[in-house]
C-alpha positions as CSV (number, residue, x, y, z in Angstrom):
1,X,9.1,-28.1,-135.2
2,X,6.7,-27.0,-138.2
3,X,4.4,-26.0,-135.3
4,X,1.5,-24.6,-137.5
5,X,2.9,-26.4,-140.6
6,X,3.0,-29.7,-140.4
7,X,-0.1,-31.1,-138.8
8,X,-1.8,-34.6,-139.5
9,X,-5.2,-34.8,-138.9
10,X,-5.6,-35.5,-135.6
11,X,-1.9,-36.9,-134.3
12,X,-2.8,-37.6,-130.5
13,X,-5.4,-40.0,-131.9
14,X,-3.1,-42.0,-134.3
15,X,-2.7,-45.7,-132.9
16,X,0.6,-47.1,-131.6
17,X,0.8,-50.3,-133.7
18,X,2.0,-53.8,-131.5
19,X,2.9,-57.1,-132.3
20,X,3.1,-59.6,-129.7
21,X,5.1,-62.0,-131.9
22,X,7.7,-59.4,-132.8
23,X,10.4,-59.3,-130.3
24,X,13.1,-56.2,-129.7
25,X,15.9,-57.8,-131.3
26,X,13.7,-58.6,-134.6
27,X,12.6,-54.8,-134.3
28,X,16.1,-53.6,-134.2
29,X,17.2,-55.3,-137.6
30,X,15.6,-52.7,-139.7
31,X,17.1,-49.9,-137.4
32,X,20.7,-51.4,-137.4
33,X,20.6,-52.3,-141.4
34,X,19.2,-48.7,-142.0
35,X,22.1,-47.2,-139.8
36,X,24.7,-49.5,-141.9
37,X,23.6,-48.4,-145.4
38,X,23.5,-44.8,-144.5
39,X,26.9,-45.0,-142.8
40,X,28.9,-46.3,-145.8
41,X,26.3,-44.0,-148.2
42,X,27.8,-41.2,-146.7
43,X,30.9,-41.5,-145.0
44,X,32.5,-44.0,-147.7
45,X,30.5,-44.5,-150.8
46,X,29.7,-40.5,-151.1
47,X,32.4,-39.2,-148.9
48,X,32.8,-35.6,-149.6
49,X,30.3,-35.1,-152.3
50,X,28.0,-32.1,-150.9
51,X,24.3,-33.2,-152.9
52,X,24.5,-36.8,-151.6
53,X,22.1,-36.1,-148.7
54,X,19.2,-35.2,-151.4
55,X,20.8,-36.4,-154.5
56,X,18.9,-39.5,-154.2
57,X,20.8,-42.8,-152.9
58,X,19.9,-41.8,-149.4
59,X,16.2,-41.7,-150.3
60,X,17.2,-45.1,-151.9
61,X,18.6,-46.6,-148.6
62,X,15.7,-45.9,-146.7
63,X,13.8,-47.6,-148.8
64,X,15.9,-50.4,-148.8
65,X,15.7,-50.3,-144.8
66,X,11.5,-49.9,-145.5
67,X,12.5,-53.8,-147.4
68,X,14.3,-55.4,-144.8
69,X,11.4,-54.3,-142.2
70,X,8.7,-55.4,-144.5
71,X,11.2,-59.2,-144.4
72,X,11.3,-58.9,-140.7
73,X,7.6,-58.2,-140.8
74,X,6.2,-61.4,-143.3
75,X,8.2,-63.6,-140.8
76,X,5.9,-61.9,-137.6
77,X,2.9,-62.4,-139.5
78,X,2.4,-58.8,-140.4
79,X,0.9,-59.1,-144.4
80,X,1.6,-56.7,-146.8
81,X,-1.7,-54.9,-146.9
82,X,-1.3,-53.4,-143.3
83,X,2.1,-52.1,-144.2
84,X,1.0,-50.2,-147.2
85,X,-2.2,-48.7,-145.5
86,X,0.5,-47.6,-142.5
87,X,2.9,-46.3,-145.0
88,X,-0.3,-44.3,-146.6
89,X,-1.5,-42.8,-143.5
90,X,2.1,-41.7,-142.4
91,X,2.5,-40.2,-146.2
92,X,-0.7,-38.6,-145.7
93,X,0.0,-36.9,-142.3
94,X,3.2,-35.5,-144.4
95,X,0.7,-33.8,-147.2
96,X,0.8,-30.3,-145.1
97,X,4.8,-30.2,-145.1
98,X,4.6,-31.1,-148.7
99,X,2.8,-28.1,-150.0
100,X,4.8,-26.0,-147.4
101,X,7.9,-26.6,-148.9
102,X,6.8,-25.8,-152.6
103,X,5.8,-23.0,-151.0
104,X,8.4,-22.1,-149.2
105,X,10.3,-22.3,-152.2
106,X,8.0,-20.0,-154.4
107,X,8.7,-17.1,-151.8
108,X,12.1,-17.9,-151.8
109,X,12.0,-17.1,-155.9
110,X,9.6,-14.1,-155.6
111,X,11.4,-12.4,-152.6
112,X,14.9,-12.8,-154.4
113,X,13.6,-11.3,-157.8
114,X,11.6,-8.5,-155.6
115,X,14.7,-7.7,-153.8
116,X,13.4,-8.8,-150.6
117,X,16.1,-11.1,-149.9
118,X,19.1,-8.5,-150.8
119,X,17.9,-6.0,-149.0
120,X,17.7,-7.5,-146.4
121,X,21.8,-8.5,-146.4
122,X,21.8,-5.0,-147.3
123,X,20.6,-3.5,-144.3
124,X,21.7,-6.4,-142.0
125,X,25.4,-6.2,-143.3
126,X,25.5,-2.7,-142.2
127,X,24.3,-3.4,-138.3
128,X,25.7,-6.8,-138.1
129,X,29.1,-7.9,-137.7
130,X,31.0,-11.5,-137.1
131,X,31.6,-11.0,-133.7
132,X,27.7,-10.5,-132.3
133,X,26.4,-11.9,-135.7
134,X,25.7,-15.5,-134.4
135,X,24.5,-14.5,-130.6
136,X,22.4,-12.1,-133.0
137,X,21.2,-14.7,-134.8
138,X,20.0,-16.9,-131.7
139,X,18.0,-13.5,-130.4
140,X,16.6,-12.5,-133.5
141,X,15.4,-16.1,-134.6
142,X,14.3,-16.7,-131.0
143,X,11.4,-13.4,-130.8
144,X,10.1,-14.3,-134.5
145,X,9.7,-17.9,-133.4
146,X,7.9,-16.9,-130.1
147,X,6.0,-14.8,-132.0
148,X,4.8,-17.1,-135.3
149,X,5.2,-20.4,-133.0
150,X,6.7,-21.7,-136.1
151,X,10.5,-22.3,-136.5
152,X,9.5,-23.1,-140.0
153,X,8.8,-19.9,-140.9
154,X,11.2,-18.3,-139.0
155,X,14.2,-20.1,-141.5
156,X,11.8,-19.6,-144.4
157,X,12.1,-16.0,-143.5
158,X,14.9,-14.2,-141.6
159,X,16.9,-17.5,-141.6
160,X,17.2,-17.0,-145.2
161,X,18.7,-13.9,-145.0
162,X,20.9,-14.0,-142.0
163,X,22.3,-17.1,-143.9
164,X,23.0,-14.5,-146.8
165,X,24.5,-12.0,-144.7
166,X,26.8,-14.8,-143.0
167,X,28.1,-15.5,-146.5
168,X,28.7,-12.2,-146.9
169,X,31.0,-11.6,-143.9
170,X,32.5,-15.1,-144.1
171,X,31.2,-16.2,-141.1
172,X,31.1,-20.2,-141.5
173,X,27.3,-21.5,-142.8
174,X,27.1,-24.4,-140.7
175,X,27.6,-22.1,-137.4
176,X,25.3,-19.6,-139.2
177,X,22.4,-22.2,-139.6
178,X,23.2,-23.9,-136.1
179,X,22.2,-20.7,-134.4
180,X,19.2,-19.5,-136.7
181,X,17.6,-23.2,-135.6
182,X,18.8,-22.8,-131.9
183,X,17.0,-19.6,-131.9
184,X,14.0,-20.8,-134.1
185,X,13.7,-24.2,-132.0
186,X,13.5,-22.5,-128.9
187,X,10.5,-19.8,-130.0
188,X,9.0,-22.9,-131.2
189,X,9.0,-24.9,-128.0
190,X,7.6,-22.6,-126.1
191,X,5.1,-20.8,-127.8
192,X,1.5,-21.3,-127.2
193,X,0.7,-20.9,-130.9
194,X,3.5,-24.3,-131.9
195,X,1.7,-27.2,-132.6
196,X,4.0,-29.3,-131.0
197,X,3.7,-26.8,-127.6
198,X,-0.2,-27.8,-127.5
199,X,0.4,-31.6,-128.5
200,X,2.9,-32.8,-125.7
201,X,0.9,-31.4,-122.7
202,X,-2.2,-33.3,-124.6
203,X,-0.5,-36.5,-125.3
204,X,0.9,-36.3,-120.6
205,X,-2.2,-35.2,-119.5
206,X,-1.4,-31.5,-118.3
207,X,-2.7,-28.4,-119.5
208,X,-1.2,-25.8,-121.9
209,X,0.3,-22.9,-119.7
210,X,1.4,-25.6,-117.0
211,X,3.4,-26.9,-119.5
212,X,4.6,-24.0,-120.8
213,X,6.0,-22.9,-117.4
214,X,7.0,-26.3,-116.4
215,X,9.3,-26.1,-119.7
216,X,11.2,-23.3,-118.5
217,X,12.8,-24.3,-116.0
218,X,15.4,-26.4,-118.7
219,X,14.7,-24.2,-121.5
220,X,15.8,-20.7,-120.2
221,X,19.0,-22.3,-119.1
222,X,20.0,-24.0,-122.5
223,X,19.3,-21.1,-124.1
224,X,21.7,-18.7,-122.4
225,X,24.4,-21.6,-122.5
226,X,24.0,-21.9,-126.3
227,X,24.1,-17.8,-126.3
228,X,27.2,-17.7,-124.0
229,X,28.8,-20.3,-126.1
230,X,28.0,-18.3,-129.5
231,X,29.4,-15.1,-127.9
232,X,32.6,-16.4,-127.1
233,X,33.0,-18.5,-131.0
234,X,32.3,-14.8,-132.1
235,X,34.4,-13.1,-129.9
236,X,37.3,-15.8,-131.7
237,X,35.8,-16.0,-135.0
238,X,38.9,-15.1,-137.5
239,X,37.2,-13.3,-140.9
240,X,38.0,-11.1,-143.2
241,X,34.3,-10.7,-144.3
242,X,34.1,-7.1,-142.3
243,X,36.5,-5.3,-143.8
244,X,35.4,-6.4,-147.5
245,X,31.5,-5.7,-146.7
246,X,31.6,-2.4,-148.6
247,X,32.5,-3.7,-152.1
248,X,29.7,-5.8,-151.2
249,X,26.8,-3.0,-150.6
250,X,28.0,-1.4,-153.7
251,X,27.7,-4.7,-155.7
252,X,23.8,-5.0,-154.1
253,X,23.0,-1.3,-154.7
254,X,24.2,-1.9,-158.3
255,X,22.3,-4.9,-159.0
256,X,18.9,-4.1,-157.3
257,X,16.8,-0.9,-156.2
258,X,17.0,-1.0,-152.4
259,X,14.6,0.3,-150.4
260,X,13.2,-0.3,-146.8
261,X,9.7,-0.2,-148.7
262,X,10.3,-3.8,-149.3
263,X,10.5,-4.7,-145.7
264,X,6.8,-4.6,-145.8
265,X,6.1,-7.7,-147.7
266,X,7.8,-9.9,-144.8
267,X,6.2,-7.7,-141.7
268,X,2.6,-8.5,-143.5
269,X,3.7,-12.7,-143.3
270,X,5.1,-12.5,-140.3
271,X,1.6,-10.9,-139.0
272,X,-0.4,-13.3,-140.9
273,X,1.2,-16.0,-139.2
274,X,0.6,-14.1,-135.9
275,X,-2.8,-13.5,-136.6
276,X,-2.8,-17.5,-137.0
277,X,-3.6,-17.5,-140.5
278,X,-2.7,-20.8,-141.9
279,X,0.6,-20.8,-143.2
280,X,0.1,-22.0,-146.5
281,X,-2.4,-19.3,-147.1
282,X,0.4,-16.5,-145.6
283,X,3.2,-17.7,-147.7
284,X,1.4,-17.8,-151.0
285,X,0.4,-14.1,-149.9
286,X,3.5,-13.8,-149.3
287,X,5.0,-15.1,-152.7
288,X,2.5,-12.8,-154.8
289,X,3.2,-9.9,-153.0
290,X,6.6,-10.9,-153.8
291,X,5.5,-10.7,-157.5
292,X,4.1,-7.5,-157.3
293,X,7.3,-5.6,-155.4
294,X,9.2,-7.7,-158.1
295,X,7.3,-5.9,-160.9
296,X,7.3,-2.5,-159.2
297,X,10.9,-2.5,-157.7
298,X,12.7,-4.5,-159.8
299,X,11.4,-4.7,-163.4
300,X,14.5,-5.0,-165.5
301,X,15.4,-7.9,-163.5
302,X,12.0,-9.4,-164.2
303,X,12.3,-8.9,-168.0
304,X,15.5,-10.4,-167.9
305,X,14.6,-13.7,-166.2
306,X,11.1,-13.4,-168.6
307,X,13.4,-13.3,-171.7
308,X,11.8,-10.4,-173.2
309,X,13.4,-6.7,-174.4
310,X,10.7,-5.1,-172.9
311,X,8.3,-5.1,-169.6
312,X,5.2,-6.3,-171.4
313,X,2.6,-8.4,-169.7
314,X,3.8,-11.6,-170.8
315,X,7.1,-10.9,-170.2
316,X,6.2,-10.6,-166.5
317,X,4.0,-13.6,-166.2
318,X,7.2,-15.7,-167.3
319,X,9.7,-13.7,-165.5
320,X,7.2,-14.1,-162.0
321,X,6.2,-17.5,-162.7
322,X,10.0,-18.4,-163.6
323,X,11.3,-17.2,-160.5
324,X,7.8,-19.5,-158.0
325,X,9.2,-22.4,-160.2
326,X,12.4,-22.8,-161.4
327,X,16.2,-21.7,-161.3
328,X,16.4,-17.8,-161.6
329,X,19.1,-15.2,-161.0
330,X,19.8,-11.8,-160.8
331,X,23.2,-10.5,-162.8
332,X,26.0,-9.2,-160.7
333,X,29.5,-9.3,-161.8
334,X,30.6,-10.1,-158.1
335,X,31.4,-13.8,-157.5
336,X,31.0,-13.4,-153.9
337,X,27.0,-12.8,-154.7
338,X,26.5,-15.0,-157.6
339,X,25.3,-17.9,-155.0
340,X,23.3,-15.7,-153.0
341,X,21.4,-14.3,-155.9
342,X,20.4,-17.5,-157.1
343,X,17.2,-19.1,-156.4
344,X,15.8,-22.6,-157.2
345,X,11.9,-22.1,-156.6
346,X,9.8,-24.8,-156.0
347,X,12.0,-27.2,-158.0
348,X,14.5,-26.9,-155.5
349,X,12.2,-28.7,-153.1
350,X,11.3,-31.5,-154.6
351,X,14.4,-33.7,-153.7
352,X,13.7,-32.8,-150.2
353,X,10.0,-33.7,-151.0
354,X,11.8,-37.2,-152.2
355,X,13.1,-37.7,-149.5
356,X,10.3,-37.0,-147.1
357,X,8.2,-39.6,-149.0
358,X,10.8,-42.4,-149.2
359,X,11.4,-41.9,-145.1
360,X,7.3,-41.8,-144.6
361,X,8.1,-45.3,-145.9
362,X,10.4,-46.5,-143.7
363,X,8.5,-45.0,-140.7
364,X,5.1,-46.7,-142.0
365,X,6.4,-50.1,-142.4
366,X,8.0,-50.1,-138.8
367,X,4.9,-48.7,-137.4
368,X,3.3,-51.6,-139.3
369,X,5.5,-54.2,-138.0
370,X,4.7,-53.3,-134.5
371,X,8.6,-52.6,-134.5
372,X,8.6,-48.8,-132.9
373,X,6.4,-49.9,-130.7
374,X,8.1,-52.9,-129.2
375,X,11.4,-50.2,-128.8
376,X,9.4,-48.3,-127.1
377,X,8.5,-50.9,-124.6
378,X,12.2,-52.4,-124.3
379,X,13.4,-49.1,-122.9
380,X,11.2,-48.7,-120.9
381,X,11.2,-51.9,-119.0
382,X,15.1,-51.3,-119.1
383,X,14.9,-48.1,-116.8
384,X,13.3,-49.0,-113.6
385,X,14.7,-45.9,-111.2
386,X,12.9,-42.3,-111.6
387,X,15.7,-41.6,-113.6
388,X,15.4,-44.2,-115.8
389,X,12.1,-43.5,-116.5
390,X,12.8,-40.0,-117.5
391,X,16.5,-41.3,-119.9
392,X,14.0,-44.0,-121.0
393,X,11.7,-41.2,-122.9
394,X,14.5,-39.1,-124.1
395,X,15.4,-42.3,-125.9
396,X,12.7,-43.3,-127.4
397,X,12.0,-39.7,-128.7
398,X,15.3,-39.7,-130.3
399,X,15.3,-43.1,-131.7
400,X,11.9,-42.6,-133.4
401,X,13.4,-39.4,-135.1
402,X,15.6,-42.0,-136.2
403,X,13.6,-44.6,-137.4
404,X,9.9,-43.0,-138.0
405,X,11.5,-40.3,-138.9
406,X,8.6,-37.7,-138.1
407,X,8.6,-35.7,-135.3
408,X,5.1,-35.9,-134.0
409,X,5.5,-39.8,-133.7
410,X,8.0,-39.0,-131.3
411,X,6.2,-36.9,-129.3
412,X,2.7,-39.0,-129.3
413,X,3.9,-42.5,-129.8
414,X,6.6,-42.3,-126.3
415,X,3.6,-39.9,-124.4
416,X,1.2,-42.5,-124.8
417,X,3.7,-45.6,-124.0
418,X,4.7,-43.7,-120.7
419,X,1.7,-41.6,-119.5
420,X,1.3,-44.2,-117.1
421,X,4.4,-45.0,-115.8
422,X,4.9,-41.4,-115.0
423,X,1.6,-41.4,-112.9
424,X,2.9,-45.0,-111.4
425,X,5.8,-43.4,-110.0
426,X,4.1,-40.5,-108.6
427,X,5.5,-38.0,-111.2
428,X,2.9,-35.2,-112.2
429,X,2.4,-35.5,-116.3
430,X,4.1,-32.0,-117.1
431,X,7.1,-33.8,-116.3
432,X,6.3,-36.0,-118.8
433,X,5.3,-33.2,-121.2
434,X,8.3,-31.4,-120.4
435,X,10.6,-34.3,-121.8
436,X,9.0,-35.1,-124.4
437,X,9.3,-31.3,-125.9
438,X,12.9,-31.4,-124.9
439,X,13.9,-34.2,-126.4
440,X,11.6,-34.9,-129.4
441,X,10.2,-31.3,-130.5
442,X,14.2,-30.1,-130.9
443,X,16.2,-33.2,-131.9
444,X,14.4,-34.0,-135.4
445,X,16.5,-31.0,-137.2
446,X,19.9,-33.2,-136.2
447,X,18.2,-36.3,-138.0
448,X,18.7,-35.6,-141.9
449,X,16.0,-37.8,-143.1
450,X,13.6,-36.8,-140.8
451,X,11.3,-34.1,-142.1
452,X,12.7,-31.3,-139.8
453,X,16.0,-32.3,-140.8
454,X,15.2,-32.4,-144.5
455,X,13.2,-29.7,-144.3
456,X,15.8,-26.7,-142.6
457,X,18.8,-27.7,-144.8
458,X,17.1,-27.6,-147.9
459,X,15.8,-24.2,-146.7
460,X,18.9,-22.8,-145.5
461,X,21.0,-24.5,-147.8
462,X,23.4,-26.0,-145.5
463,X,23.8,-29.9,-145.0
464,X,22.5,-31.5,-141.3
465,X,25.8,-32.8,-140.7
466,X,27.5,-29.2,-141.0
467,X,24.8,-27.2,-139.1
468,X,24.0,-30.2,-136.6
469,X,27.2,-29.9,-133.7
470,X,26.4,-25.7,-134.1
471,X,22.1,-26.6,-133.3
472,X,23.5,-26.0,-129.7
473,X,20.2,-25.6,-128.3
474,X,19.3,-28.5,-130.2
475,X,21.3,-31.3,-128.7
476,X,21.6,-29.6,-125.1
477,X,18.1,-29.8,-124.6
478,X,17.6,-33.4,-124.0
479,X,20.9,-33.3,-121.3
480,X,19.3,-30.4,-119.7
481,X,16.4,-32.8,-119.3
482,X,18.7,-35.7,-118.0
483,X,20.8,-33.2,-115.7
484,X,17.7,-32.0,-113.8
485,X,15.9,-35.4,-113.6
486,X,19.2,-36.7,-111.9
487,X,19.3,-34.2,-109.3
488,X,15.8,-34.3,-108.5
489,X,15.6,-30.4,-109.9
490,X,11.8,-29.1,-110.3
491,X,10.5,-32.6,-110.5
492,X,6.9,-32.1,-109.7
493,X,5.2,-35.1,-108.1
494,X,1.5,-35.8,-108.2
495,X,-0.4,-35.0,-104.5
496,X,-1.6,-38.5,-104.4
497,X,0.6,-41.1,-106.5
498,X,-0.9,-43.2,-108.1
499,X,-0.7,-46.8,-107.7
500,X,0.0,-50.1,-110.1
């Protein structure tokens, strides 16, 4: 997920809240009244109107579902009190993605004023073209991922401007952004430096690398299934961007000074992260340097957006600090640009940020109830097979995407509910850690409220819903996890099992 972004203080030590007068059908009301009210919200109330998702009665309706949890709760004996101090702590372990994603949005506003952003389409509309564009996509988001252990930063970044590029050659957004998080999610699952990589092997009881290797065996195929499958859309994607790309490089030439100088500005974050500097400290180096190839390579666009006739020093501050923080553009008289030279800054964020908070509440008040907890436990007494156990924790990670709508509660709250199982039935814990990766780390971009889910589409600019049946990697992941645990394939089990 956020890997090095998101990180609450110390999320294998959070408590799993339970509440032995709350049964599973009283901890399902909330889920199914949430599920109802989002349902009509979108598909009938909203139907068709593209801001819905963050224009604010979805962030409504989950607090509305925080209400009827809080109801189910005074009847089970749960007073108000706890559920505020739960719905604190979870807002609190969301402070990190906050800051992130005014970040975020500050280099998104310095890199377009700079140039960074165009340039890029630039250069990538000339090697790039709709037929390996999205398999391109996959591979190119996949080795920055590896390399940062953030697919955070990898959409921040290059996901950004392949998006860009994909407008450009009218190569359909939503299969754009599905294969920029396929590519992203898969770098961040399996590098050592993801946060999520280290926490699942913590939370089973395995090491790091054992994990890591153990994860392979699902992950290497999903991924060249989702790049088959993006090969053959391209090889049948029917566009007309190609042979219109060259008015397009003459519109960005005209509107910006292009250079391959200002490919250094992204190298130095994406080394930053590397080098594990936190990434709030590498994205606001990121955003001033931004500034500063803004003033140097583009300073008629700066004065414009500063409102001034001339480049004076107060002209720039406006025209820099405009661009970290508000709407900004830079002039082109082709339509086909006008949206992809326009950036929001940090105010573009904050409905995202609204959302985040309002579904920290819903999540906090179930946790409170004792409600996640008691669906963890109804699965899993469900499932009795070896099977079971392992389509037990795939659905527990996805429904508390759903319903706590964080991704590290659905990697820590199902490891510590079945760690022991796993041992009971003789299973060594990286199979444990293993499933929990492939079915929590990846599926919380498919879930729009959840913070991944917010987080990417605000980012890339493309709704969950339109970029969620293209996240091919995404939803494989946790059937590649099903398929091998059915057949009994590289299902480690411990030398001496270990019994009830």
């Amino acid at each position: 997920m956020q890997s090095q972004d998101i990180k609450p203080t110390d999320p294998k030590d959070d408590q799993v809240v339970e509440n032995v007068e709350l049964n599973i059908w009283e901890a399902l009301i909330p889920v199914v009244a949430l599920i109802a009210m989002l349902a009509y919200n979108v598909l009938v109330a909203y139907n068709g109107e593209d801001d819905n998702p963050l224009g604010g009665s979805n962030q409504f309706v989950l607090l509305l579902g925080a209400a009827v949890a809080a109801i189910v709760g005074f009847f089970n004996k749960v007073n108000f009190e706890q559920m505020v101090e739960e719905v604190a702590v979870n807002i609190k372990s969301t402070a990190s993605a906050i800051l992130i994603l005014l970040m975020v949005g500050a280099l998104a506003g310095t890199w377009l004023i700079s140039g960074i952003i165009p340039t890029m389409i630039y250069y990538g509309l000339q090697v790039l073209n709709p037929t390996i564009f999205l398999a391109a996509c996959v591979i190119i988001c996949a080795i920055i991922s590896v390399a940062t252990g953030s697919s955070w930063t990898t959409s921040a970044t290059v996901g950004i401007a392949l998006i860009g590029i994909a407008d450009a050659l009218h190569v359909p957004l939503g299969m754009t952004a599905g294969a920029v998080l396929s590519g992203a999610y898969f770098g961040d699952k399996i590098s050592p430096m993801s946060d999520t990589t280290n926490l699942a092997p913590a939370m089973a009881g395995t090491d790091l690398f054992t994990h890591i290797k153990y994860m392979l065996y699902t992950t290497v195929p999903t991924i060249i299934i989702t790049l088959i499958v993006f090969i053959i859309i391209g090889l049948n994607l029917d566009t007309t961007g190609k042979a219109d790309t060259h008015l397009i490089l003459a519109s960005v030439n005209k509107a910006i000074h292009v250079s391959p100088w200002l490919f250094v500005v992204p190298v130095i974050v994406i080394v930053l992260i590397i080098k594990k500097t936190s990434p709030l400290i590498a994205l606001l180096i990121g955003t001033l340097l931004g500034g500063v190839a803004a003033l140097i390579f583009q300073p008629e666009i700066v004065t414009s957006i500063g409102g001034g006739t001339s480049l004076d020093f107060r002209t720039a501050y406006r025209g820099i600090m405009n661009a970290i923080t508000i709407e900004s553009s830079i002039p082109t008289d082709n339509e086909a640009l006008k949206g992809l030279f326009t950036g929001g800054g940090m105010s573009k964020m904050l409905p995202t940020i609204w959302l985040i908070l309002c579904a920290m509440t819903f999540g906090g008040v179930m946790d409170a109830i004792g409600a996640l907890a008691a669906i963890s436990k109804a699965l899993l007494k469900v499932f009795h097979t070896v099977f079971g156990l392992f389509a037990s924790t795939v659905f527990s990670c996805l429904a508390l995407n759903v319903t706590a709508s964080d991704q590290y509660l659905a990697i820590v709250i199902p490891g510590k509910m079945y760690a022991k199982a796993f041992r009971d039935k003789g299973l060594a814990p990286e199979n444990l850690s293993r499933t929990l990766e492939d079915s929590g780390t990846v599926t919380s971009v498919l879930v729009p409220w959840n913070t991944c889910g917010a987080y990417q589409s605000t980012v890339l600019g493309v709704d969950t819903l339109h970029y969620a049946g293209y996240a091919i990697f995404n939803w494989l992941s946790p059937f590649m996890t099903l398929l091998f645990a059915a057949f009994r394939i590289k299902i480690r089990q411990l030398a001496s099992p270990v019994k009830a």
